[in-house]
Every structure is written in C-alpha cells, then in structure tokens.
PQR file of N, CA, C, O and H, with PARSE charges and radii, in Angstrom:
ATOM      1  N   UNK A   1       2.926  -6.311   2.971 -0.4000 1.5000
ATOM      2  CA  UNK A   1       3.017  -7.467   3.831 -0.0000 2.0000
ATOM      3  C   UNK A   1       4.354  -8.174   3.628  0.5500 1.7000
ATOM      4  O   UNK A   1       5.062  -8.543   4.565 -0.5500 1.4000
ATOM      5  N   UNK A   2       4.668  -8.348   2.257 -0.4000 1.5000
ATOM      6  CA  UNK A   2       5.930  -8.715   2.213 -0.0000 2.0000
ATOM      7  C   UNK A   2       7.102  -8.235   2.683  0.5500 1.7000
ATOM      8  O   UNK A   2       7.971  -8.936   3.199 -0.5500 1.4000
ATOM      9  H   UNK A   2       4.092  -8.049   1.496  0.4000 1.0000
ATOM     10  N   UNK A   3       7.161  -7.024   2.520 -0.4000 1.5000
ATOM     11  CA  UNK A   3       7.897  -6.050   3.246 -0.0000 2.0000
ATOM     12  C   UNK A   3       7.885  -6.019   4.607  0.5500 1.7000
ATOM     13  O   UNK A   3       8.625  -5.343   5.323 -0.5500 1.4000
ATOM     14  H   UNK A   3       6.454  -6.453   2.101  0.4000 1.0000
ATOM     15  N   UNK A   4       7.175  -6.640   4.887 -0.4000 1.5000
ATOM     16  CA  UNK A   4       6.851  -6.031   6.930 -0.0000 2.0000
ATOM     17  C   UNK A   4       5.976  -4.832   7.178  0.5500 1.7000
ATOM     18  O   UNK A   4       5.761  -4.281   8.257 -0.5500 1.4000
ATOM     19  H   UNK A   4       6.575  -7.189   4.305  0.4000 1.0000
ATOM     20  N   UNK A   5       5.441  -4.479   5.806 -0.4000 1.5000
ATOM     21  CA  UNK A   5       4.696  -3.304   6.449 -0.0000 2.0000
ATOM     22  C   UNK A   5       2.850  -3.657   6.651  0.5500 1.7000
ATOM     23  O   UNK A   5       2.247  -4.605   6.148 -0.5500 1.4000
ATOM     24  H   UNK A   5       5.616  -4.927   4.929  0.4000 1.0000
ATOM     25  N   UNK A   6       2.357  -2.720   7.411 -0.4000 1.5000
ATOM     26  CA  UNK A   6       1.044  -2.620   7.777 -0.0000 2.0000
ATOM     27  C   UNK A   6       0.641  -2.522   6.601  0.5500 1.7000
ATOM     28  O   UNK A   6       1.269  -1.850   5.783 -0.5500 1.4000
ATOM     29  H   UNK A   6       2.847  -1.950   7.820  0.4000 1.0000
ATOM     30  N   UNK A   7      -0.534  -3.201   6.275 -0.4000 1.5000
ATOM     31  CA  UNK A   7      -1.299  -2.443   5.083 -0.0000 2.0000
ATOM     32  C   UNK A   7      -2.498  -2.388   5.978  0.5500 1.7000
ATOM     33  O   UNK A   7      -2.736  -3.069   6.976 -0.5500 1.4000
ATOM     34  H   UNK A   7      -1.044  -3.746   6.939  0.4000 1.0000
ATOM     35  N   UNK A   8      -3.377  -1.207   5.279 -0.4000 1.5000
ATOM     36  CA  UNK A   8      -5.053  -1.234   5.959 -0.0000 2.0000
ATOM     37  C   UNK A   8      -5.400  -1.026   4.730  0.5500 1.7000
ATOM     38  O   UNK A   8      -4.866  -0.063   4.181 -0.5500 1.4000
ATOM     39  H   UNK A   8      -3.184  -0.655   4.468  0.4000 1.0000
ATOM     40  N   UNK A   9      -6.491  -1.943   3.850 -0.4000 1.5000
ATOM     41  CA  UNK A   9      -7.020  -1.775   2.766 -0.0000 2.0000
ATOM     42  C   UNK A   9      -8.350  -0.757   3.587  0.5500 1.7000
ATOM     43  O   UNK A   9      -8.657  -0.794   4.779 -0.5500 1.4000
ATOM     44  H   UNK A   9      -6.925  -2.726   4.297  0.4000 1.0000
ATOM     45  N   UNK A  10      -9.102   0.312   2.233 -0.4000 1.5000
ATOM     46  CA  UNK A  10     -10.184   0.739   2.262 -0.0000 2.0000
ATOM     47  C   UNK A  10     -10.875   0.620   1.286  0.5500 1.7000
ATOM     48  O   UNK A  10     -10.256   1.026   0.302 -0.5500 1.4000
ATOM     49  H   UNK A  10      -8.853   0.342   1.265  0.4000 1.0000
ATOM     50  N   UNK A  11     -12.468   0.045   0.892 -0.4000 1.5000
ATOM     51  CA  UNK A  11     -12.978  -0.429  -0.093 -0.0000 2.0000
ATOM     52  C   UNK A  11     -14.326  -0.295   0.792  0.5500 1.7000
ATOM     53  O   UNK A  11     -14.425  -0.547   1.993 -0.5500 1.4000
ATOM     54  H   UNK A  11     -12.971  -0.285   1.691  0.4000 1.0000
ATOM     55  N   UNK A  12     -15.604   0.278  -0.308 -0.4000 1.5000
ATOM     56  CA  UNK A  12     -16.658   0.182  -0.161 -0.0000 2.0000
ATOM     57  C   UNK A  12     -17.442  -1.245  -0.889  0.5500 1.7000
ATOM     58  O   UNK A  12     -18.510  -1.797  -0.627 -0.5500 1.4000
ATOM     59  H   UNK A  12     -15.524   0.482  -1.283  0.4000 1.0000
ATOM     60  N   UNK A  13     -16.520  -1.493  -1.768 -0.4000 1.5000
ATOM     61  CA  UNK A  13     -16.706  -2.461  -2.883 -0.0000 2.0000
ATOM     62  C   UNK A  13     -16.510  -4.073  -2.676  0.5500 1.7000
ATOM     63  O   UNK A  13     -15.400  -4.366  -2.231 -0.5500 1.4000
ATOM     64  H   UNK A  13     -15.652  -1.044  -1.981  0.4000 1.0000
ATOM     65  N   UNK A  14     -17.317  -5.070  -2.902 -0.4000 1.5000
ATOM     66  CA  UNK A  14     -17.256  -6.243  -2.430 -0.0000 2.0000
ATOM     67  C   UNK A  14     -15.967  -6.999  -3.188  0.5500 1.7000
ATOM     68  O   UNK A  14     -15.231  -7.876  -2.734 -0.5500 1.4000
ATOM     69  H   UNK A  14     -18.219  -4.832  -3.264  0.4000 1.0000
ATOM     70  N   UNK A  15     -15.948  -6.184  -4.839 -0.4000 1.5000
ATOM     71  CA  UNK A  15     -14.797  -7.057  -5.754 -0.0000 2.0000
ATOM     72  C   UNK A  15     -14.027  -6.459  -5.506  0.5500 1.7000
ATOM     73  O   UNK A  15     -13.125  -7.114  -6.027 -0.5500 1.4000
ATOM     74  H   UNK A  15     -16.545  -5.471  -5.207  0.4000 1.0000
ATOM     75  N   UNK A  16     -13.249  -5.104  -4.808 -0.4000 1.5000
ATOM     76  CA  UNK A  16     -12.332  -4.754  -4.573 -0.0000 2.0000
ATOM     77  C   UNK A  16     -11.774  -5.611  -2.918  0.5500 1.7000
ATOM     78  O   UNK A  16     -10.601  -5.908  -2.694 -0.5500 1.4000
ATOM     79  H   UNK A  16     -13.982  -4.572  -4.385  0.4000 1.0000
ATOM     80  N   UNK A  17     -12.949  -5.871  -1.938 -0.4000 1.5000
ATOM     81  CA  UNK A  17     -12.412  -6.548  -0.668 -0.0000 2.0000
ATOM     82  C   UNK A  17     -12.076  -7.724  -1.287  0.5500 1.7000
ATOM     83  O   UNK A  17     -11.082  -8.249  -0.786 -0.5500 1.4000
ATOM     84  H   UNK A  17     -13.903  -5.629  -2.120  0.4000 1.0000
ATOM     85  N   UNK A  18     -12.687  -8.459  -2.427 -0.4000 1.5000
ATOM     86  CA  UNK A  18     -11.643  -9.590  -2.737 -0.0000 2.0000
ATOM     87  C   UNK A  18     -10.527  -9.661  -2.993  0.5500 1.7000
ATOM     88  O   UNK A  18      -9.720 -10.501  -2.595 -0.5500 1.4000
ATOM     89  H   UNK A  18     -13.495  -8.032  -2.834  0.4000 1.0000
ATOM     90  N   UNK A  19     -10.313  -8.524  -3.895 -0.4000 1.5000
ATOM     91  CA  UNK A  19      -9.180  -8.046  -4.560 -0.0000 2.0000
ATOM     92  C   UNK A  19      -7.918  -8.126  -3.587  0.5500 1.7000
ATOM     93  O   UNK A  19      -6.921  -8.808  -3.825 -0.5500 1.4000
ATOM     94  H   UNK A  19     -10.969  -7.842  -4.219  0.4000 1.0000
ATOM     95  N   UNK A  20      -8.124  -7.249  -2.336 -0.4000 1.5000
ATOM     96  CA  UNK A  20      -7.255  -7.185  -1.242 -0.0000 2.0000
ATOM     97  C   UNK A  20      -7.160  -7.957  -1.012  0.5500 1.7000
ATOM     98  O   UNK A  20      -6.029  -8.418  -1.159 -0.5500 1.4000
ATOM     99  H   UNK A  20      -8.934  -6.695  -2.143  0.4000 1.0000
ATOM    100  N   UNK A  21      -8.259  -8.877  -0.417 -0.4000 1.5000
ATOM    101  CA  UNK A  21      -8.023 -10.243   0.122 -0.0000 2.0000
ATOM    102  C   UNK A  21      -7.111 -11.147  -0.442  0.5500 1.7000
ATOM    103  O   UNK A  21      -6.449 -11.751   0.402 -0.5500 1.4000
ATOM    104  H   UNK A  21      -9.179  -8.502  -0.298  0.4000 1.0000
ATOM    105  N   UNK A  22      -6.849 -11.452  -1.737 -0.4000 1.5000
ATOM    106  CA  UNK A  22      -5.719 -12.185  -2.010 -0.0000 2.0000
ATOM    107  C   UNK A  22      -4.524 -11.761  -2.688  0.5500 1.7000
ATOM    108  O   UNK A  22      -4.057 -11.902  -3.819 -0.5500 1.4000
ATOM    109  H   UNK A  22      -7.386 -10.961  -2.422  0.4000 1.0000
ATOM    110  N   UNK A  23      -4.024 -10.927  -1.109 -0.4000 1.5000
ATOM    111  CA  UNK A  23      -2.470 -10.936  -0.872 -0.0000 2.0000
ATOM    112  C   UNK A  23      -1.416 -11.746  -1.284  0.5500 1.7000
ATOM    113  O   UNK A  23      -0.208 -11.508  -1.328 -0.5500 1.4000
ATOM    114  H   UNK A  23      -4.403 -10.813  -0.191  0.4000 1.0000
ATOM    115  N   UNK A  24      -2.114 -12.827  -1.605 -0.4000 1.5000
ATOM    116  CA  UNK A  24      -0.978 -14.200  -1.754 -0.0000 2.0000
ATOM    117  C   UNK A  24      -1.108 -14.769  -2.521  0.5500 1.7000
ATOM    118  O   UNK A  24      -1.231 -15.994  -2.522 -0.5500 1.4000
ATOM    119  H   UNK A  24      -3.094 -13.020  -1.568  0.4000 1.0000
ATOM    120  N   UNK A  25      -1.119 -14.013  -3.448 -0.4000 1.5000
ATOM    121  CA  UNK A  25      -1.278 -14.546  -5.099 -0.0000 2.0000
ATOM    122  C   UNK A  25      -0.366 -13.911  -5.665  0.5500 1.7000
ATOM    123  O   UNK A  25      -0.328 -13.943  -6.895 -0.5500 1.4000
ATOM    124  H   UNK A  25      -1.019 -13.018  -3.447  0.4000 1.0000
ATOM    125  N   UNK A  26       0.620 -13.159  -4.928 -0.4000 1.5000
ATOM    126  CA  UNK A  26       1.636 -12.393  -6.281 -0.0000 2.0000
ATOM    127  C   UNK A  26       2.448 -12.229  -5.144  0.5500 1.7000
ATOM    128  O   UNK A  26       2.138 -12.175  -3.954 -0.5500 1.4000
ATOM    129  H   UNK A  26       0.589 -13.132  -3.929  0.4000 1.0000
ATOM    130  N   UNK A  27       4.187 -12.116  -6.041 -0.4000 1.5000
ATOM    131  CA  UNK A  27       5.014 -11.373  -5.170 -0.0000 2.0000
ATOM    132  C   UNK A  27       5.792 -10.469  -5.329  0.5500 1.7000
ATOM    133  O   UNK A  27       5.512 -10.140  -6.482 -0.5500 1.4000
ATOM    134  H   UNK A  27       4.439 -12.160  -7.008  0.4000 1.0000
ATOM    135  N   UNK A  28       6.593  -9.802  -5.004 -0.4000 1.5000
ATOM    136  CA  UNK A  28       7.206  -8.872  -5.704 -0.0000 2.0000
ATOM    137  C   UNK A  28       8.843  -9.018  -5.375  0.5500 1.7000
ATOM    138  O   UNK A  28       9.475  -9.203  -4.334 -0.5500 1.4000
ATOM    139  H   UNK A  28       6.819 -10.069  -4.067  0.4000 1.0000
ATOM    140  N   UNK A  29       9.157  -8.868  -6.570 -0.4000 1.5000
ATOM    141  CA  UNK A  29      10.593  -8.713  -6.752 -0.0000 2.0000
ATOM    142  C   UNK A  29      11.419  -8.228  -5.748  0.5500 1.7000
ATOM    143  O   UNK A  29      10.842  -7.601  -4.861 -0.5500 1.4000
ATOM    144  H   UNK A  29       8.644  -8.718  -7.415  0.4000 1.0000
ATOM    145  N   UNK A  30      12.741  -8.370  -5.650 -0.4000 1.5000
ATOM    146  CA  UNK A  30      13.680  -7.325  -4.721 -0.0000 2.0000
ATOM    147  C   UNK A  30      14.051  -6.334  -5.485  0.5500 1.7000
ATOM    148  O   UNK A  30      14.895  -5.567  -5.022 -0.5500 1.4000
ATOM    149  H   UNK A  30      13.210  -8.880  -6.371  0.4000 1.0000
ATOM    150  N   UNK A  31      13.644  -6.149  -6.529 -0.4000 1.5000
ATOM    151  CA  UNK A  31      14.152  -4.534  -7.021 -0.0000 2.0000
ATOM    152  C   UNK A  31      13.069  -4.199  -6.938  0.5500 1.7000
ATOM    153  O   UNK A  31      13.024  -3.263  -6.139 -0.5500 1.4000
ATOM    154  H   UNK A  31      12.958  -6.772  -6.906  0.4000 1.0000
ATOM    155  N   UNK A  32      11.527  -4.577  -7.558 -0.4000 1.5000
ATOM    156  CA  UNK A  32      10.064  -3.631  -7.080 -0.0000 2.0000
ATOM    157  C   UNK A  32       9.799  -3.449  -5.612  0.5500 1.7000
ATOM    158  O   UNK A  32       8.834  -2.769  -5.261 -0.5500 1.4000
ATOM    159  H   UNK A  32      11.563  -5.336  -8.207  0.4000 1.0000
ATOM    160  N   UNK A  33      10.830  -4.181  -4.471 -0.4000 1.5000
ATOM    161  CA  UNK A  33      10.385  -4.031  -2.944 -0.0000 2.0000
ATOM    162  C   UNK A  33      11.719  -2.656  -2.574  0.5500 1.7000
ATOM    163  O   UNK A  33      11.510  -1.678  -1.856 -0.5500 1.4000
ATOM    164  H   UNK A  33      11.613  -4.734  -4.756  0.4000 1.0000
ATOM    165  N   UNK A  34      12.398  -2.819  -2.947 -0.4000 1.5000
ATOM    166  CA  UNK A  34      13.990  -1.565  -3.070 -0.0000 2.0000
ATOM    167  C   UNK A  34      13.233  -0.393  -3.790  0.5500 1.7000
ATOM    168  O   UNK A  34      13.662   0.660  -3.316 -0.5500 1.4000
ATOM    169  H   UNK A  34      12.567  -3.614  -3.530  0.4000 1.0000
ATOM    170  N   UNK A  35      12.040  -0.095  -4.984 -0.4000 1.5000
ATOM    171  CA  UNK A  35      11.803   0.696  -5.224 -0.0000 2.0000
ATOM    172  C   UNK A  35      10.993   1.430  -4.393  0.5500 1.7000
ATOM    173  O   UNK A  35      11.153   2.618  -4.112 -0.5500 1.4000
ATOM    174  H   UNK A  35      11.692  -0.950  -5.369  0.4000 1.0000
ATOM    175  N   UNK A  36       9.873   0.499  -3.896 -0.4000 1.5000
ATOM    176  CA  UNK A  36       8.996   1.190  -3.012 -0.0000 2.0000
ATOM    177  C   UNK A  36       9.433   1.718  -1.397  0.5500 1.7000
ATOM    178  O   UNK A  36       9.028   2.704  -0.782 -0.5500 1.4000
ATOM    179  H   UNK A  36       9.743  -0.466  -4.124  0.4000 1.0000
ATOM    180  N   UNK A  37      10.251   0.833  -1.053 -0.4000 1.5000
ATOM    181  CA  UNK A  37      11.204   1.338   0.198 -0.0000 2.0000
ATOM    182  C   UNK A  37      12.140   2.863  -0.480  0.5500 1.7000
ATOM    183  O   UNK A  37      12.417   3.668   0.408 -0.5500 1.4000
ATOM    184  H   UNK A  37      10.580   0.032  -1.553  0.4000 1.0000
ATOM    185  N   UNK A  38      12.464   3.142  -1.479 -0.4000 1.5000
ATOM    186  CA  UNK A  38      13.181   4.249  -1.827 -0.0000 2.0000
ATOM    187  C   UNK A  38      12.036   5.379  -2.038  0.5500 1.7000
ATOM    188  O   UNK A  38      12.410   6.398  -2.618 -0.5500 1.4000
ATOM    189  H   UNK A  38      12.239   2.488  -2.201  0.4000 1.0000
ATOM    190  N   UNK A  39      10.465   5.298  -1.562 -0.4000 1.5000
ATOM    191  CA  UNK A  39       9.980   6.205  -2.062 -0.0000 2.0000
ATOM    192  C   UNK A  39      10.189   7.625  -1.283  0.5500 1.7000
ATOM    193  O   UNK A  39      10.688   7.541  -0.161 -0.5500 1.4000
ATOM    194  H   UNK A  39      10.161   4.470  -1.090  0.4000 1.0000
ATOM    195  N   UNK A  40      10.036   8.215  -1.507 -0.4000 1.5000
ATOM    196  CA  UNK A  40       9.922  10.095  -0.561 -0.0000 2.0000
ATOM    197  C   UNK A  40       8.763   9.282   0.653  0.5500 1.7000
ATOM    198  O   UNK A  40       7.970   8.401   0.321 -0.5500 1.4000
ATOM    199  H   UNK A  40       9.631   8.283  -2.418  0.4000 1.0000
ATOM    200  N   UNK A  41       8.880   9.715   1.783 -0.4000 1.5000
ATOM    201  CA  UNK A  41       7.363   9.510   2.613 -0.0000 2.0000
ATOM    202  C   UNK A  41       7.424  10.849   3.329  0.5500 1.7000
ATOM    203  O   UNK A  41       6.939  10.851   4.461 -0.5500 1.4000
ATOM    204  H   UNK A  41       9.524  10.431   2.053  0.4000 1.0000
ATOM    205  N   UNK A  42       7.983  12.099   2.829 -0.4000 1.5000
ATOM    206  CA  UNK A  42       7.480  12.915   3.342 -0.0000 2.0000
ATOM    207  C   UNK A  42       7.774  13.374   4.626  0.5500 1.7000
ATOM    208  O   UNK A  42       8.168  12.544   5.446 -0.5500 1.4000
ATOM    209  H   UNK A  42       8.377  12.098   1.910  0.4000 1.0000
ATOM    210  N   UNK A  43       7.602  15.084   5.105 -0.4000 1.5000
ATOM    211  CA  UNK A  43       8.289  14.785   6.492 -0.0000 2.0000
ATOM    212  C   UNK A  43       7.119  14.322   7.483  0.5500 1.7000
ATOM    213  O   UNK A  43       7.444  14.357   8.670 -0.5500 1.4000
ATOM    214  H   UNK A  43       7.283  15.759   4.440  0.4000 1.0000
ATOM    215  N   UNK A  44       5.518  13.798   7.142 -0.4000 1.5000
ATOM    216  CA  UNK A  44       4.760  12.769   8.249 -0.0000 2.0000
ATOM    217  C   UNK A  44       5.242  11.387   8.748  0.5500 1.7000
ATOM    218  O   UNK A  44       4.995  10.642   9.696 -0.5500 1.4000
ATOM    219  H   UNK A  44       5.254  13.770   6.178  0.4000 1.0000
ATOM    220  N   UNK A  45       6.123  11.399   7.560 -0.4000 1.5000
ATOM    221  CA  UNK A  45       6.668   9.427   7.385 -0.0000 2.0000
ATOM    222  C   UNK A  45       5.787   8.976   6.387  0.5500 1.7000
ATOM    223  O   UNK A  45       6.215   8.031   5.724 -0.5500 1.4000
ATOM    224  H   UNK A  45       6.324  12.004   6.790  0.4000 1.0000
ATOM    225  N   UNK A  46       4.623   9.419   6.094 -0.4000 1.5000
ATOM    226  CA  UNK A  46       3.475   8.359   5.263 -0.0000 2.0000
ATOM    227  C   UNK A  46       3.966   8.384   3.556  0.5500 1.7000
ATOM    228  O   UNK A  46       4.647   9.289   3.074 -0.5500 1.4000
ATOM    229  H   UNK A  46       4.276  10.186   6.632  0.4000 1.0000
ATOM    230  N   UNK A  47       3.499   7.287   2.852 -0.4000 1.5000
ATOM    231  CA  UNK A  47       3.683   7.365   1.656 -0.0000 2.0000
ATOM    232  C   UNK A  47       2.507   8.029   0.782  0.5500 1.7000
ATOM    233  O   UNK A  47       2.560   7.615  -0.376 -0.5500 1.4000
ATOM    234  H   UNK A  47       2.945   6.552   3.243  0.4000 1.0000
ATOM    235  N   UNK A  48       1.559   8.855   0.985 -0.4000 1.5000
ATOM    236  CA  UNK A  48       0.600   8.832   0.502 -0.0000 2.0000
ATOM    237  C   UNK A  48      -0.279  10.534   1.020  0.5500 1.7000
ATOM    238  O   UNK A  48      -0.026  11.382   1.876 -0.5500 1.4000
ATOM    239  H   UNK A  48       1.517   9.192   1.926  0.4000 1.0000
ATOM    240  N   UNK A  49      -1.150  10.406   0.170 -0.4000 1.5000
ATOM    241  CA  UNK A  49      -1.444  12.118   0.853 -0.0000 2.0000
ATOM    242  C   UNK A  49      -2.135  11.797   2.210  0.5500 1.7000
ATOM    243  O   UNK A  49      -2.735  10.803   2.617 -0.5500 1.4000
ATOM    244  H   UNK A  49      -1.356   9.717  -0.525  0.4000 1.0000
ATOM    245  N   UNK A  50      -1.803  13.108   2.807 -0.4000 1.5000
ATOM    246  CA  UNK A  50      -2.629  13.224   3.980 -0.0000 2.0000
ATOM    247  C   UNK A  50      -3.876  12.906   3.879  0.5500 1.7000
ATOM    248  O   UNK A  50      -4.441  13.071   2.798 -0.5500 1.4000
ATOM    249  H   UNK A  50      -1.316  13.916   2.476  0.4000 1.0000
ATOM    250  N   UNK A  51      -4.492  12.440   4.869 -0.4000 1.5000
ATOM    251  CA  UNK A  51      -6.046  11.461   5.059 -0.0000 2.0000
ATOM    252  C   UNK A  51      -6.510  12.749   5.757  0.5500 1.7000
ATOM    253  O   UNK A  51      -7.545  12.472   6.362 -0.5500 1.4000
ATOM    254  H   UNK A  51      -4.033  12.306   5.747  0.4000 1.0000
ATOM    255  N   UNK A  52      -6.219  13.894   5.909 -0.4000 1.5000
ATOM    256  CA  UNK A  52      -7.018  15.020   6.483 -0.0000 2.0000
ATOM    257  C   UNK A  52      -7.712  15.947   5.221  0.5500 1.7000
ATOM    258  O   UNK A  52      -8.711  16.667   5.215 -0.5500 1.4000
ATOM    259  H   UNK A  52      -5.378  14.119   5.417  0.4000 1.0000
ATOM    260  N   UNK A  53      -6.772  15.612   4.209 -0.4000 1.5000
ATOM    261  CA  UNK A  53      -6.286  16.803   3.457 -0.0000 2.0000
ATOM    262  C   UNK A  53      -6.991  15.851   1.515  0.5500 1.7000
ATOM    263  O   UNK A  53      -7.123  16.412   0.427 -0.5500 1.4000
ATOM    264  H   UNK A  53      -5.961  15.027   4.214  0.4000 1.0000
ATOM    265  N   UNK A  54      -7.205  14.667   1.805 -0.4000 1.5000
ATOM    266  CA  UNK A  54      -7.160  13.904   0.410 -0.0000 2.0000
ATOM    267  C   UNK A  54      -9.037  14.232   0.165  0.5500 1.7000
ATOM    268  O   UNK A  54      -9.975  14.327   0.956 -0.5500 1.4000
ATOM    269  H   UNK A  54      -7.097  14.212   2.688  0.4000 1.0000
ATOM    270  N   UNK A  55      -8.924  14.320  -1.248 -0.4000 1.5000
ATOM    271  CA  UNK A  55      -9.552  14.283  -2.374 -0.0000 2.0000
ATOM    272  C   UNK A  55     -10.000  13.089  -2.955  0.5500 1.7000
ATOM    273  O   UNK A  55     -10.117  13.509  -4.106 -0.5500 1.4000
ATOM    274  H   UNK A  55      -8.161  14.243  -1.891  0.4000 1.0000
ATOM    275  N   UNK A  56     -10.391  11.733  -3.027 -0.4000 1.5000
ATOM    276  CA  UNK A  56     -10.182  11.033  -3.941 -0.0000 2.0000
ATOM    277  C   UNK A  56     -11.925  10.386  -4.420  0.5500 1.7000
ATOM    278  O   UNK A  56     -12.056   9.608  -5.366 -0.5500 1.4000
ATOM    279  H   UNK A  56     -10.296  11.391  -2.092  0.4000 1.0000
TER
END
C-alpha cells in the first residue's frame, strides 16, 4: 500500500484478518521499499508463485 501496490490479503483465520487489517501500524523504510521493488517478478510480472501451480 505504501508503495502503490495492490495488496489482496488471503486468510481463513479471524487473527490473521486482523493482522492484515492493520496496515497502518508500521512503515517501511526507503531502503526496505527499494528492496522489495528490486525483487525478480518473473517473466508473469508476479512476485510470488503461480496461484495455478502453489502448494502452500
């Protein structure tokens, strides 16, 4: 969010939808926001495994 990006949390869990829910309790640095913008996203664009293909 800080970044400008979409987030879509997924949680079956009531203390984890809290968890998400407060976004705005922390912020992150300009070198921890430069790290995560430097990550690989792969040639889909996504940062994260495929949602066809994931295990978790």
């Amino acid at each position: 969010m800080q970044r400008g990006d979409v987030v879509i949390p997924k949680t079956d869990s009531p203390e984890r939808m809290r968890d998400n829910a407060d976004l705005f309790g922390f912020a992150l640095s300009e070198q921890e926001m430069a790290a995560i913008t430097g990550l690989d996203k792969g040639q889909s664009g996504r940062r994260g495994g495929h949602p066809d293909s994931f295990e978790g």
